[in-house]
Every structure is written in structure tokens, then in C-alpha cells.
C-alpha positions in Angstrom: 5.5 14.5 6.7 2.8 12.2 6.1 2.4 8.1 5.8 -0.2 7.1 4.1 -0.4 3.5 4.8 -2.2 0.4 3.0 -3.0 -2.3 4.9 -4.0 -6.1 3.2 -5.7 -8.3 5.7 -4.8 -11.5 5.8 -7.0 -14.6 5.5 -7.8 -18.3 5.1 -8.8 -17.2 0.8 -6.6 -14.4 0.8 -4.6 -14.4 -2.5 -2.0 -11.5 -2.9 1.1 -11.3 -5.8 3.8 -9.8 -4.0 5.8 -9.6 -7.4 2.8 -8.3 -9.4 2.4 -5.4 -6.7 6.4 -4.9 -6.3 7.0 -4.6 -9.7 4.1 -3.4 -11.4 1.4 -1.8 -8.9 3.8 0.4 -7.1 5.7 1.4 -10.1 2.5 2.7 -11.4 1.7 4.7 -8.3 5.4 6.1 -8.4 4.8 7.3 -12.1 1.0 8.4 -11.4 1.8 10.6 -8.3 5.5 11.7 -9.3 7.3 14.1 -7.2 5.0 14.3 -4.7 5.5 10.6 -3.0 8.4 11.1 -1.5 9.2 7.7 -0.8 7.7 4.2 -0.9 8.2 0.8 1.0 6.2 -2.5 1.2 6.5 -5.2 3.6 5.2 -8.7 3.2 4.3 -10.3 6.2 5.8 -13.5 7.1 4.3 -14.6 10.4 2.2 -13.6 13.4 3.1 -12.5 17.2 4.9 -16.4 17.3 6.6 -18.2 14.7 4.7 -20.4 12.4 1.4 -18.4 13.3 -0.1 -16.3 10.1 0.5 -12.9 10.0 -2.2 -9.7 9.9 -1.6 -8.5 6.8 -0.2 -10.3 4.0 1.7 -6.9 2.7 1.6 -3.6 4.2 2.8 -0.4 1.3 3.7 2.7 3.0 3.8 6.2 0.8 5.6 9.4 2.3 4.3 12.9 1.1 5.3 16.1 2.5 0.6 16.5 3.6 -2.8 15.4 3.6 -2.8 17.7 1.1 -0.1 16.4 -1.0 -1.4 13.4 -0.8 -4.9 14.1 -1.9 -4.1 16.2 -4.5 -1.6 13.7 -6.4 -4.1 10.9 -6.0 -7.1 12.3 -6.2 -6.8 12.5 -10.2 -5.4 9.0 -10.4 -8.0 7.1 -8.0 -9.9 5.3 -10.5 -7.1 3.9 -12.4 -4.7 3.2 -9.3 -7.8 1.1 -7.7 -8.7 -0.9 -10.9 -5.2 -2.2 -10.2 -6.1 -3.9 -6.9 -8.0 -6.7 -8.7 -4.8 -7.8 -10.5 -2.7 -9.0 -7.2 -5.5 -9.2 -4.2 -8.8 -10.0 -3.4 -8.1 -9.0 0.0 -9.9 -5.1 1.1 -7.2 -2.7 1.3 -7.6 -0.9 5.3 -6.2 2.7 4.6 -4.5 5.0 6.9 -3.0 8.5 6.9 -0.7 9.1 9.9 1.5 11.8 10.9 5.4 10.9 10.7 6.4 12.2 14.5 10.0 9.7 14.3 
């Protein structure tokens, strides 16, 4: 199994919709790379390493495929459209990262 992980940086300007991208960007990745996502879960960061600092990331969304390859190949035909949807609840630059599931 794979995680491919997207990262949203956090910042002073940073503006991110947690309820646009919970129920409206994810559900479109769900339905745009069917059966090959496995799974899906999003975090929203709440603070830093101590309380009342501000976290990383403002939202980390983690997707579950069975490979690289999987991955790629249920994306790849979707990319354009899946990344025009950034605009819509972030101005932050997404960080991606593919990592092997080991745990």
C-alpha cells in the first residue's frame, strides 16, 4: 500500500475552507479516481509543537492506493480538473508526497 499525502502549509495569509474541501474537493477526488483510492482521511491542524502556537499545515488529506502505479494511473487522467479545484478552498501550495505504508 501506498499514501499519497497532501500537505497545505500554513501561513500568516493562508486561507483554507475545511468544509469546501471536506465536502466538496474530496468527494470529487473519491468519484474521479473510484475504486482505486482505497481510502481517504483529512486532518485540520489545530496548533503547533505547544498549545496556542500555529500549526504546519492548516490540513493534511491522505489517499491509500494499493501502488505508485495505481495512483498514477487513476489520477493521471483527472489532474487538470482535480487541481483547478485547489483555487476554490486554498491559496496555500499543496507539498505532495507518496510514501510506502510499512504500519
Amino acid at each position: 500500500m501506498v499514501k499519497v499525502s497532501v500537505f497545505y502549509p500554513n501561513g500568516k495569509s493562508t486561507r483554507f475552507d475545511i468544509g469546501y474541501y471536506c465536502d466538496r474537493h474530496i468527494p470529487l477526488v473519491q468519484r474521479l479516481l473510484g475504486s482505486a483510492l482505497k481510502s481517504v482521511s483529512v486532518e485540520h491542524g489545530i496548533c503547533g509543537e505547544r498549545p496556542g502556537t500555529s500549526p504546519a499545515y492548516v490540513a493534511m488529506g491522505h489517499l491509500v492506493f494499493d501502488s505508485v502505479e495505481a495512483f498514477q494511473s487513476s489520477f493521471g487522467p483527472h489532474a487538470q480538473e482535480i487541481m483547478a479545484d485547489i483555487p476554490r478552498y486554498t491559496n496555500a501550495q499543496p507539498i505532495l508526497q507518496i510514501s510506502d505504508v510499512k504500519l
